[in-house]
DRENDO-1510 file (C-alpha; in Angstrom, 1 decimal, always signed):
<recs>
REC; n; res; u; v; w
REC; 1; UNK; -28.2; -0.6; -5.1 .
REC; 2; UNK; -28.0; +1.7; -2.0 .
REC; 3; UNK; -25.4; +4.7; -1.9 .
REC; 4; UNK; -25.4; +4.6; +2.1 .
REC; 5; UNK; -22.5; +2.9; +3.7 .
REC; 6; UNK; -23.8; +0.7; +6.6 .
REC; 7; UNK; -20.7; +0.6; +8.0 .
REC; 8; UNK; -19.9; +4.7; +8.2 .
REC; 9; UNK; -20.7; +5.2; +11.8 .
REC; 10; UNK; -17.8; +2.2; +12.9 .
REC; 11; UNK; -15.4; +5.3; +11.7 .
REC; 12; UNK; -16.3; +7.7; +14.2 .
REC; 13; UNK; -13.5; +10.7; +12.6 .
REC; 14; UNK; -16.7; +10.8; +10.0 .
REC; 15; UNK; -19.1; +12.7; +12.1 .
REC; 16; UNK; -16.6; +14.9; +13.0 .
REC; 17; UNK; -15.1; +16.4; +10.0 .
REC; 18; UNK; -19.1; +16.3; +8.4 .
REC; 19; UNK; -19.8; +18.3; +11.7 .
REC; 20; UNK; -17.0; +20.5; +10.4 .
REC; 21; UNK; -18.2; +20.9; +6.7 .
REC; 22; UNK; -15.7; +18.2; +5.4 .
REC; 23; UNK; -16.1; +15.3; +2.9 .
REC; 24; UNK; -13.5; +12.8; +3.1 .
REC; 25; UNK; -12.1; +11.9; -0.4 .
REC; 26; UNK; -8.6; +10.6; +0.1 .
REC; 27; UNK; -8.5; +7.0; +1.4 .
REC; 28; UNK; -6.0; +5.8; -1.1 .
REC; 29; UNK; -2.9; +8.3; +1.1 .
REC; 30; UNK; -4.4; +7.0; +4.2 .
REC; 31; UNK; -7.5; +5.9; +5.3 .
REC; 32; UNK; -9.6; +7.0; +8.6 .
REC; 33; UNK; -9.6; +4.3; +11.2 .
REC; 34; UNK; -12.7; +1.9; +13.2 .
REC; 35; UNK; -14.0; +2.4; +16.4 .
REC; 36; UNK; -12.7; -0.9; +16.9 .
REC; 37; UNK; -8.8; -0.1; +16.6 .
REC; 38; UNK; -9.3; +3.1; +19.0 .
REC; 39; UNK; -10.7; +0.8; +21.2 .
REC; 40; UNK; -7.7; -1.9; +20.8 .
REC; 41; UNK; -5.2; +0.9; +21.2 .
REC; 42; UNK; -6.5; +2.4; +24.4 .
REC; 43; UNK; -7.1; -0.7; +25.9 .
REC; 44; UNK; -3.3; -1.4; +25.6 .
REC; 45; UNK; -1.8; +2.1; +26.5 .
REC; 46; UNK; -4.1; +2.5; +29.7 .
REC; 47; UNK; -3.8; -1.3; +30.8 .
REC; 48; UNK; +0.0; -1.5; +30.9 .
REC; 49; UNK; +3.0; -0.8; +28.3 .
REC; 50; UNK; +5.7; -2.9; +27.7 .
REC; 51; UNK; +8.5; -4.5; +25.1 .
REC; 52; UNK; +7.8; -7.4; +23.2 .
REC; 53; UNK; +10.0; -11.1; +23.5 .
REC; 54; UNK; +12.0; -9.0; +26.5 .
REC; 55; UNK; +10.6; -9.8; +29.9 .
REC; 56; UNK; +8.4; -12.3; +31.8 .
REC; 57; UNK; +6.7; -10.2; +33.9 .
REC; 58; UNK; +2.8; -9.9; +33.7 .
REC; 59; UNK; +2.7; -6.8; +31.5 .
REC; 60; UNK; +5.4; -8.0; +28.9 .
REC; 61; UNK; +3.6; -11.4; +28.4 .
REC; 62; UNK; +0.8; -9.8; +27.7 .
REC; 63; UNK; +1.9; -7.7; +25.3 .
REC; 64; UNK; +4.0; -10.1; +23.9 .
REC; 65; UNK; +0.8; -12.5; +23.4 .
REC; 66; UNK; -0.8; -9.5; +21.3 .
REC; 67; UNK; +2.1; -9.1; +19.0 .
REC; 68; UNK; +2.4; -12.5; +18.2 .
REC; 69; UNK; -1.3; -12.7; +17.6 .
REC; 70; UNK; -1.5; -9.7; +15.0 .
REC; 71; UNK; +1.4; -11.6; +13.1 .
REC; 72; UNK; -1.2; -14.9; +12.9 .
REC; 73; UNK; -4.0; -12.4; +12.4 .
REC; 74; UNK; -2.1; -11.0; +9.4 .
REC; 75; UNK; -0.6; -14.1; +8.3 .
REC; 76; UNK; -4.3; -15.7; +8.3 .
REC; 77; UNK; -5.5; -12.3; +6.1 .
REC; 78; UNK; -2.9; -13.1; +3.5 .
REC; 79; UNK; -3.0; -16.6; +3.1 .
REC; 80; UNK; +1.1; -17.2; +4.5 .
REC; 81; UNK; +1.8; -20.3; +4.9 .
REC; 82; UNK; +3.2; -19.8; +8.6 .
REC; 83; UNK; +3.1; -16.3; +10.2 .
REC; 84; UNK; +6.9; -16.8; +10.6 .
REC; 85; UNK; +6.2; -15.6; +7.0 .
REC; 86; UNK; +5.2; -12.2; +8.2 .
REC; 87; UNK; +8.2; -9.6; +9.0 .
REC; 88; UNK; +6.8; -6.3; +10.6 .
REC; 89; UNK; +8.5; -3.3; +9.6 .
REC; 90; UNK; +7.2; +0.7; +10.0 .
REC; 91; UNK; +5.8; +0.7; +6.7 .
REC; 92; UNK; +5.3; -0.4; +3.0 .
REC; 93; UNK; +8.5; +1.9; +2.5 .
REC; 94; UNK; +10.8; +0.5; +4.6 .
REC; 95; UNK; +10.1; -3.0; +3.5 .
REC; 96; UNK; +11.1; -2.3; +0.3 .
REC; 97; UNK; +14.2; -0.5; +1.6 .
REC; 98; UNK; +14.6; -3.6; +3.9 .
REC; 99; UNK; +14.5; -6.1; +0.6 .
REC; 100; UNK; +17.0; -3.9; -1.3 .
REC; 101; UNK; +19.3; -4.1; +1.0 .
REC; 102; UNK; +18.9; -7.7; +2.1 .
REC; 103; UNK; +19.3; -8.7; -1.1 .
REC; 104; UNK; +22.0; -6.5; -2.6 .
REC; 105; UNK; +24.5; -9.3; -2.6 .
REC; 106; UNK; +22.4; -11.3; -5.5 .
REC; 107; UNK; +22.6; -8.2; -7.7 .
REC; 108; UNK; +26.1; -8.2; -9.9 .
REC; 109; UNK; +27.5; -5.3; -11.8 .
REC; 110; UNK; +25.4; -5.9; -15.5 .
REC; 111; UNK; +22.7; -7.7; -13.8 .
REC; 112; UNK; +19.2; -6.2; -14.5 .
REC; 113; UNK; +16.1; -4.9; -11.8 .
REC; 114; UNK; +13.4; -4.5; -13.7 .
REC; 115; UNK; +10.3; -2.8; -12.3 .
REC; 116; UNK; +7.3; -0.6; -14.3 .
REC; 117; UNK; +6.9; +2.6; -15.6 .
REC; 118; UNK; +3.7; +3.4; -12.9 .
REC; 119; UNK; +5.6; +2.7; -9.5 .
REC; 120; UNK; +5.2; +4.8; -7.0 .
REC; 121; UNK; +8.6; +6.3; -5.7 .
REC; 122; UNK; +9.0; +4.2; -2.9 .
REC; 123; UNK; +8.8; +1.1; -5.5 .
REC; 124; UNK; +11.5; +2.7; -7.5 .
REC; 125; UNK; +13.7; +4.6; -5.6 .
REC; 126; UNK; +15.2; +1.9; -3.5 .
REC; 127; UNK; +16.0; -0.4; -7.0 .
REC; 128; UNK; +17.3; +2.8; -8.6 .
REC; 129; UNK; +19.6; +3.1; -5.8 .
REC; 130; UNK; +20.5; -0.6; -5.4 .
REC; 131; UNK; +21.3; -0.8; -9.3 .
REC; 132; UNK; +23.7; +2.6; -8.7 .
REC; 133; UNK; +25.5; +0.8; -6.2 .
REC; 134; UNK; +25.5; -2.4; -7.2 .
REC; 135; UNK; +26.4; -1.1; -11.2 .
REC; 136; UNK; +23.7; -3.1; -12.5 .
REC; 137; UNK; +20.4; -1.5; -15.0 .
REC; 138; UNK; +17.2; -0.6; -14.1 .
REC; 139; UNK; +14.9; -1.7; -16.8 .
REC; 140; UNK; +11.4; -0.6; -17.0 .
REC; 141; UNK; +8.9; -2.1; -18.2 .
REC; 142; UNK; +6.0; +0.1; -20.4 .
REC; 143; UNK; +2.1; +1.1; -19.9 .
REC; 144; UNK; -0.1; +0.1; -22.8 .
REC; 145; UNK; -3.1; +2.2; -23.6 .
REC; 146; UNK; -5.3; +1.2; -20.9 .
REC; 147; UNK; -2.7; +2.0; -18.3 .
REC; 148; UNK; -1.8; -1.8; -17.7 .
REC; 149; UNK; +2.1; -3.1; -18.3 .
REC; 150; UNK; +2.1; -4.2; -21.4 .
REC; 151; UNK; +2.8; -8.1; -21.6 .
REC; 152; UNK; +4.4; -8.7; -24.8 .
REC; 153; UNK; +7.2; -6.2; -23.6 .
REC; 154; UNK; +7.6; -7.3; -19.9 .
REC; 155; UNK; +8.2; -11.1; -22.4 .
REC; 156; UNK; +11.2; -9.1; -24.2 .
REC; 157; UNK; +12.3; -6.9; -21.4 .
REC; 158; UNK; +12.4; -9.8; -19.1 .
REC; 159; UNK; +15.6; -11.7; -19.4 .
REC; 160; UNK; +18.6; -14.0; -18.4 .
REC; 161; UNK; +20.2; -11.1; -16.6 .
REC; 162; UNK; +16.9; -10.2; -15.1 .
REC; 163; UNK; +17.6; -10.9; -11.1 .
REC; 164; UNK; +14.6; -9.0; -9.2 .
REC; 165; UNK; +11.1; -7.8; -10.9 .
REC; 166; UNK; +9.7; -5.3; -8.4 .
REC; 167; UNK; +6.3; -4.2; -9.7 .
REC; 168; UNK; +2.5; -2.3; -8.0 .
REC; 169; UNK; -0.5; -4.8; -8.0 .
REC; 170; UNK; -3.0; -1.8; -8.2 .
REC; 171; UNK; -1.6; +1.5; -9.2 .
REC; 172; UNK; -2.5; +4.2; -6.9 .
REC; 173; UNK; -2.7; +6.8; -9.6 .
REC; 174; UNK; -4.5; +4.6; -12.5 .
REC; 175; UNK; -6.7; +2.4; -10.1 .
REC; 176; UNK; -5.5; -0.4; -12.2 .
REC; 177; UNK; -5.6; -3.9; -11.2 .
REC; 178; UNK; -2.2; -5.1; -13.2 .
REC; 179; UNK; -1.6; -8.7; -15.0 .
REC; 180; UNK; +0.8; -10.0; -12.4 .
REC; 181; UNK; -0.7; -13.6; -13.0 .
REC; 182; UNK; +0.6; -13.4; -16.7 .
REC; 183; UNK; +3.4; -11.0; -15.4 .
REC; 184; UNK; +5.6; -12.9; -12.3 .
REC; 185; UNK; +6.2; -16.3; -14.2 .
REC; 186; UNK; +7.8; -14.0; -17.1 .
REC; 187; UNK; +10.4; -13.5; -14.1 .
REC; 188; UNK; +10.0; -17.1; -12.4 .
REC; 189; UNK; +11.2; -18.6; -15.5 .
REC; 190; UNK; +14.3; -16.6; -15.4 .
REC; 191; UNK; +15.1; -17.5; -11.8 .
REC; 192; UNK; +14.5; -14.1; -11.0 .
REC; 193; UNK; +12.8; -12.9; -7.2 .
REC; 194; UNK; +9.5; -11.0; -7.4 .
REC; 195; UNK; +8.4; -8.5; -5.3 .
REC; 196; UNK; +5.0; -6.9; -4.9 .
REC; 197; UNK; +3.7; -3.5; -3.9 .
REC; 198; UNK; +0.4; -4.0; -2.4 .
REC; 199; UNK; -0.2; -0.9; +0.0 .
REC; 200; UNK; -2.9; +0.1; -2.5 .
REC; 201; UNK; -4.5; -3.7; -3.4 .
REC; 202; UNK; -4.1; -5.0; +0.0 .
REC; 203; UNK; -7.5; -2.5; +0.8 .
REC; 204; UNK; -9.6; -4.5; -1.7 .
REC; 205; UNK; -10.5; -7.6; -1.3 .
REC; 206; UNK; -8.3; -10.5; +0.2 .
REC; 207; UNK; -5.3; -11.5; -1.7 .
REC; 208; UNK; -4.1; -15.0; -2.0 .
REC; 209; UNK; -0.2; -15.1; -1.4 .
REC; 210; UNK; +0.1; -19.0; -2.1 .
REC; 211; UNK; -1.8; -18.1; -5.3 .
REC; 212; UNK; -0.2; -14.9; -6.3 .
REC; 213; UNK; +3.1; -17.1; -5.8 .
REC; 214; UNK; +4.9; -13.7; -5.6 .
REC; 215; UNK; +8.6; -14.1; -3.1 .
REC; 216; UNK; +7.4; -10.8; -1.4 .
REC; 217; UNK; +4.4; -8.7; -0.6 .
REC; 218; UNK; +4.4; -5.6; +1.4 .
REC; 219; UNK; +1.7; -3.4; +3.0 .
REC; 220; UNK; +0.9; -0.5; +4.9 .
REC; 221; UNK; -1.7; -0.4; +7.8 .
REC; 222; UNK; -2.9; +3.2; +8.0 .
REC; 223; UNK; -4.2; +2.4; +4.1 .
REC; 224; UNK; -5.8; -0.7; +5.4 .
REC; 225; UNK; -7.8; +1.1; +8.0 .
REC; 226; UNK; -5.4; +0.6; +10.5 .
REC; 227; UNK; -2.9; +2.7; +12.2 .
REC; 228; UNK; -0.1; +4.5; +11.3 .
REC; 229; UNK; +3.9; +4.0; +11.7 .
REC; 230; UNK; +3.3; -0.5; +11.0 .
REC; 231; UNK; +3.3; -2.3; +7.8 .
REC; 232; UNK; +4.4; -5.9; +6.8 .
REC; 233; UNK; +6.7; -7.3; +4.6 .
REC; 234; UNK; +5.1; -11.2; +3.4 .
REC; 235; UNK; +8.3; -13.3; +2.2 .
REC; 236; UNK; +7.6; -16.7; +1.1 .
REC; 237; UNK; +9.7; -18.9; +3.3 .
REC; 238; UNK; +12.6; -20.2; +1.0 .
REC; 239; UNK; +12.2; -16.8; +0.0 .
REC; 240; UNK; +13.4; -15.1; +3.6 .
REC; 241; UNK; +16.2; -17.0; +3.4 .
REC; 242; UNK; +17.5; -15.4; +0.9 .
REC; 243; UNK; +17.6; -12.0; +3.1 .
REC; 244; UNK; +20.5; -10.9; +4.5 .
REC; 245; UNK; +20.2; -8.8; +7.7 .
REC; 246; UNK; +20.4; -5.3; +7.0 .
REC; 247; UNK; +19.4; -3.2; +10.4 .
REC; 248; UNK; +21.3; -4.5; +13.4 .
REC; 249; UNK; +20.6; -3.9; +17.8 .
REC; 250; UNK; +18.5; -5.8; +20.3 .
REC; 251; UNK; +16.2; -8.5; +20.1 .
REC; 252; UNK; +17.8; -10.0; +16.3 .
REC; 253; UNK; +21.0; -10.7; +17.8 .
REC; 254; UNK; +21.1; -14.6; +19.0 .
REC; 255; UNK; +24.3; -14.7; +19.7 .
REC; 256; UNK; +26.9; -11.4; +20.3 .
REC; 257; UNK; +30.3; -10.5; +21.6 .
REC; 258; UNK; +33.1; -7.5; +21.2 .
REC; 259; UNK; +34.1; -8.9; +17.5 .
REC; 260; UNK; +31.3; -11.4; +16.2 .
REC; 261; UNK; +27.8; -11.7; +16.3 .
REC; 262; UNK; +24.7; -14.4; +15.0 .
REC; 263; UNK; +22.0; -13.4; +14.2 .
REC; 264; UNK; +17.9; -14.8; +14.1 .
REC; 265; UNK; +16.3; -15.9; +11.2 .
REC; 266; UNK; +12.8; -14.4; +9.8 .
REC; 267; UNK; +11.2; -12.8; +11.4 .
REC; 268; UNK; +12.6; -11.6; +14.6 .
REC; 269; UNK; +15.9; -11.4; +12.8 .
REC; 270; UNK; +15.1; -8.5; +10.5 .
REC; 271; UNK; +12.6; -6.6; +13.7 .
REC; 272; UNK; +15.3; -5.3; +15.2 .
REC; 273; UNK; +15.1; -2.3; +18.0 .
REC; 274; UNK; +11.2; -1.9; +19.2 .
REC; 275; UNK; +8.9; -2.5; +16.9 .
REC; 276; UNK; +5.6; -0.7; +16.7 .
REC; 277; UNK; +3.8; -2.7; +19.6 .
REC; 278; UNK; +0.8; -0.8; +19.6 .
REC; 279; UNK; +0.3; -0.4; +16.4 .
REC; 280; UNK; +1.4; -3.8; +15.2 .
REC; 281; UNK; -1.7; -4.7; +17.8 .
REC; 282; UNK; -4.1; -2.1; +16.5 .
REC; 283; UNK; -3.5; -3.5; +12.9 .
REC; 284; UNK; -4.4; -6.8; +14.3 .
REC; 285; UNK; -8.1; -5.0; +15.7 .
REC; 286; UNK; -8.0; -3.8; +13.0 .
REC; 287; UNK; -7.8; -6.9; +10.3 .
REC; 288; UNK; -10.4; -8.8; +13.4 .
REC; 289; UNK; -13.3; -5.9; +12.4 .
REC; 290; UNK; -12.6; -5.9; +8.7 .
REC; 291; UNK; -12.9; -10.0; +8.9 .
REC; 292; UNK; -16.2; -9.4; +10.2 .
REC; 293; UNK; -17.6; -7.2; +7.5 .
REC; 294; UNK; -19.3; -9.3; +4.4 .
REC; 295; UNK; -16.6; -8.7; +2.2 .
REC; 296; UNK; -18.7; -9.4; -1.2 .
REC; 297; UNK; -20.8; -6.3; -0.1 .
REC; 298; UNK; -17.8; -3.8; +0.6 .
REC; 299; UNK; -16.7; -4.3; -2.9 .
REC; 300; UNK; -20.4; -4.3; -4.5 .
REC; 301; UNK; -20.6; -1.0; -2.6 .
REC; 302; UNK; -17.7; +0.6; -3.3 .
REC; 303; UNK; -18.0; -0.5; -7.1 .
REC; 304; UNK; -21.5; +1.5; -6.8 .
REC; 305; UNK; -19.1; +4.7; -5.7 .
REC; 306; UNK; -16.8; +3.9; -8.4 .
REC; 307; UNK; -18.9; +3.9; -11.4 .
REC; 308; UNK; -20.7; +6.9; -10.2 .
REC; 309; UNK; -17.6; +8.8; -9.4 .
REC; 310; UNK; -16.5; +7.7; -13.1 .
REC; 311; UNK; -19.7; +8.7; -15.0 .
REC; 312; UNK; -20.1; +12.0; -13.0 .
REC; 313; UNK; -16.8; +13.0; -14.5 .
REC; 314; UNK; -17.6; +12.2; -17.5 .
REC; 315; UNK; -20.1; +14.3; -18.2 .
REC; 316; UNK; -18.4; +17.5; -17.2 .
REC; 317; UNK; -16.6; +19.3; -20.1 .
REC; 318; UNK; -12.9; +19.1; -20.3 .
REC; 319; UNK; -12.3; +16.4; -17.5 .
REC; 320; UNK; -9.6; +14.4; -18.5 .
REC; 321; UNK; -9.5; +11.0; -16.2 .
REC; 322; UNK; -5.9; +9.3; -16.8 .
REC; 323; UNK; -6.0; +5.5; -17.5 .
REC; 324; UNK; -9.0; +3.2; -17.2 .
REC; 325; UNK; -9.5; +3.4; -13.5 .
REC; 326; UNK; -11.2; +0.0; -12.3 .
REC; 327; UNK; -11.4; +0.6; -8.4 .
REC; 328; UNK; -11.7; +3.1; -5.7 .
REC; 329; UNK; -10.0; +5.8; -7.6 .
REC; 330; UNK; -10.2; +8.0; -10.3 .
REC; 331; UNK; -6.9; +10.9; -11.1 .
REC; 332; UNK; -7.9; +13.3; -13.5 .
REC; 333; UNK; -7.1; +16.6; -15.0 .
REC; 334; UNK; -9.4; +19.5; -16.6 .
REC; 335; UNK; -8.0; +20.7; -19.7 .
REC; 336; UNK; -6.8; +24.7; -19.4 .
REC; 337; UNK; -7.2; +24.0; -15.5 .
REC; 338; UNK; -3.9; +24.0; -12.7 .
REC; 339; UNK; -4.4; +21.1; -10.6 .
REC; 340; UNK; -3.7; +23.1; -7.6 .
REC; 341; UNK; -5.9; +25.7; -8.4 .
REC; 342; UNK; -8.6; +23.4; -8.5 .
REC; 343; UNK; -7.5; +21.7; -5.5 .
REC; 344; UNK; -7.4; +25.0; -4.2 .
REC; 345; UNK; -11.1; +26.0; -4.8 .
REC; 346; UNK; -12.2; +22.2; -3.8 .
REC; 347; UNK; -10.4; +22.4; -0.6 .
REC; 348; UNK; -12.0; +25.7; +0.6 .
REC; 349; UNK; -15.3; +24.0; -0.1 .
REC; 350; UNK; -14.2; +21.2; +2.1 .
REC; 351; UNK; -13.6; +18.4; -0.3 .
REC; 352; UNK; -10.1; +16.9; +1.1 .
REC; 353; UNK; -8.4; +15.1; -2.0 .
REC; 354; UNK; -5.2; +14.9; -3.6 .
REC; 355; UNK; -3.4; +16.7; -6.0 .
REC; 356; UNK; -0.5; +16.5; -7.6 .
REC; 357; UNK; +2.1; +14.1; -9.0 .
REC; 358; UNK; +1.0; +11.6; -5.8 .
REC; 359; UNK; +4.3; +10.4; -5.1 .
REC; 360; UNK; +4.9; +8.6; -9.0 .
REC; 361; UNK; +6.7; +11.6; -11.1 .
REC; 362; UNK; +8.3; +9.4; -14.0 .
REC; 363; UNK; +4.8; +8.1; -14.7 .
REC; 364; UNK; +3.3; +11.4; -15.0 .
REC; 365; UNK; +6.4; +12.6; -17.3 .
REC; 366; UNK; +5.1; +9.8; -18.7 .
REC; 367; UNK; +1.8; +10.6; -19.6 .
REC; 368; UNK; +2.2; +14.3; -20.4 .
REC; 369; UNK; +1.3; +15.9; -17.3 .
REC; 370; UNK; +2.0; +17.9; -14.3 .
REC; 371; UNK; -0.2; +16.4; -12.0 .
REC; 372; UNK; -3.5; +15.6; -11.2 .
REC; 373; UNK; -6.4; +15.4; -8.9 .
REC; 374; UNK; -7.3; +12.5; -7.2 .
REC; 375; UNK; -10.6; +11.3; -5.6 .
REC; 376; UNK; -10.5; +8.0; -3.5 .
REC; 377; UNK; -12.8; +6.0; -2.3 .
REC; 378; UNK; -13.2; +4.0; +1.2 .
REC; 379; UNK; -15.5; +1.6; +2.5 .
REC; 380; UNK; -17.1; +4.1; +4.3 .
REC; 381; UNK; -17.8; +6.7; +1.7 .
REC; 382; UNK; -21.5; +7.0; +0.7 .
REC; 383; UNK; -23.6; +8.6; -2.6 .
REC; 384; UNK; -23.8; +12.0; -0.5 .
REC; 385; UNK; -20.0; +12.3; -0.8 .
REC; 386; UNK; -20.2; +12.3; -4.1 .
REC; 387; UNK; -22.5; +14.8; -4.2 .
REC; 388; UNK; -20.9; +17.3; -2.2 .
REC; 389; UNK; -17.5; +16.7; -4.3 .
REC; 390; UNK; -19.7; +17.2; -7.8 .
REC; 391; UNK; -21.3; +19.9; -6.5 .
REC; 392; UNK; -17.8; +21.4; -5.5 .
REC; 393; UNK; -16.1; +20.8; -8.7 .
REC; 394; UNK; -19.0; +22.2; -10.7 .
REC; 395; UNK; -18.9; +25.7; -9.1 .
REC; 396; UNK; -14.8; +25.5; -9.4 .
REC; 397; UNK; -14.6; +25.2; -13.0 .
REC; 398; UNK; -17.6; +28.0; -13.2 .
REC; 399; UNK; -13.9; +30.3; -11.9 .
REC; 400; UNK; -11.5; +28.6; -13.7 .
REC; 401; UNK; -12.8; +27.9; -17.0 .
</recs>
């Protein structure tokens, strides 16, 4: 199978950083973005700006008409059953911010959050901070050997206390896909909420959210080729009702005086202030280009990169490549090597990746390390990339080793 990407030129940031000697390695912190969102976001900053659900005046209905749409357009990507489903916040962050607060008043002093030992920090921090103030325990639940949560101790771990399981469907430092149809029902059955991280799994493939039968999902854009500052939070919709609202201003408010206020339900009710409006649109360009693509080839093509990127490491003495990376990714270490000085000599050859702990420091206490480098992989990264990075590494390690 081919090593060219047919779809490189739609990015056109490509030409420019290979004009300027650069290779473009890491996707999986933020991806570079389609000819077709530029387009979508000029078109709405030169043809007229203006707030959303405010006005009635030409400008404002228009835009107002392009917000809504990019809710249905996501909606329609994720398989909600209404995009009253879809809540736009500024990021996979603050959704996950926005769903410990909103529902701190289910948590009880002895009550138990359990999430997994590979989370990125912004799926720990905000249950670690919710279970502080709300006195309850953070359980987490442990990796097995291949880097997956291990089943038979999520079944122990997972309990009559248990009230929220907060857990990463693709780890952005293992590149694991992880068992959450085995792994949610553990908390289902124990009346417990589940939450999903999917700013890493959302860029591969299309996820079913009536299948997944997860409470909440939540992305980021700017990972799914879209812009930055927007991401979505999916809550099932006896789900959102659970949420209490947890930013207050304009727009949520239905009804407000001096002493009392009533507020909207999902989703206007927890989009308070100005939202994002052009990116919210841009991510909306964005999902309408990627819809157009022949999604069976992206992931036959990017599978091609993957096992290429895998066996190239392989072979070079001393790589160490943590877990068993299935897609799009690979972190690993070199044994007597820093990470940064490797990173170092790799970024001076113009290879841009990653190193580091990469935002998930308990998990690499975990595993033994300091950090790591990591190589990741977008739709529009071809064989030559590859090359260039091997070719970079190789005369690296020729210093360092």
């Amino acid at each position: 199978m081919s090593l060219v990407s047919p779809w490189r030129s739609d990015f056109p940031a490509l030409a420019i950083l290979e004009a300027q000697g650069q290779t473009y390695l890491d996707s999986a912190a933020t991806a570079q973005k389609p000819q077709a969102l530029i387009d979508a976001l000029t078109g709405y900053y030169t043809c007229g700006t203006a707030n959303v659900h405010r006005a009635q005046h030409q400008a404002a209905e228009r835009a107002t008409r392009a917000f809504e749409n990019s809710r249905i357009k996501v909606a329609h990507w994720l398989n909600a059953q209404s995009p009253t489903e879809i809540v736009f916040t500024h990021g996979a962050t603050e959704a996950l911010n926005l769903l410990a607060y909103g529902l701190e008043h289910r948590v009880r002093p002895d009550d138990e959050i359990v999430v997994s030992a590979l989370e990125h920090h912004a799926n720990l921090l905000p249950w670690q901070q919710l279970a502080r103030r709300r006195g309850a325990r953070l359980v987490v639940l442990p990796l097995d050997e291949q880097g997956l949560i291990d089943l038979e101790a999520a079944a122990r771990l997972i309990g009559p206390r248990t009230r929220l399981l907060a857990v990463s469907q693709l780890s952005n430092v293992l590149g694991a896909w992880q068992p959450l149809a085995q792994l949610l029902p553990l908390a289902k059955a124990q009346g417990a909420l589940t939450v999903v991280d999917g700013a890493q799994g959302v860029v591969h493939g299309r996820h079913d959210m009536q299948a997944l039968a997860c409470d909440f999902y939540v992305l980021s854009s700017h990972k799914l080729y879209g812009p930055e500052g927007v991401g979505a939070l999916y809550g099932r919709g006896e789900s959102l009702l659970e949420l209490h609202h947890w930013q207050f201003g304009g727009e949520m408010v239905r009804v407000a005086d001096f002493q009392s206020a009533e507020f909207h339900a999902a989703p206007l009710g927890f989009e308070a202030g100005t939202p994002p409006i052009g990116a919210v649109i841009g991510l909306g360009a964005t999902l309408d280009y990627l819809a157009k693509l022949d999604g069976a080839a992206v992931t036959a093509h990017e599978q091609v990169l993957h096992m290429k990127l895998l066996a190239g490491l392989a072979v070079r003495p001393g790589v160490q490549v943590l877990g068993e990376p299935q897609v799009a990714l690979a972190s690993f270490r070199v044994e007597g090597v820093h990470h940064g000085d490797l990173a170092h000599l790799l970024t001076e050859q113009g290879i841009a990746i990653r190193s580091g702990t990469h935002c998930a420091q308990p998990l690499m206490k975990s595993l033994g390390v300091d950090g790591a480098i990591r190589v990741s992989l977008g739709l529009y990264n071809d064989g030559t990339d590859l090359e260039r990075f091997f070719a970079a590494l190789d005369q690296s390690l020729e210093l360092l080793q």
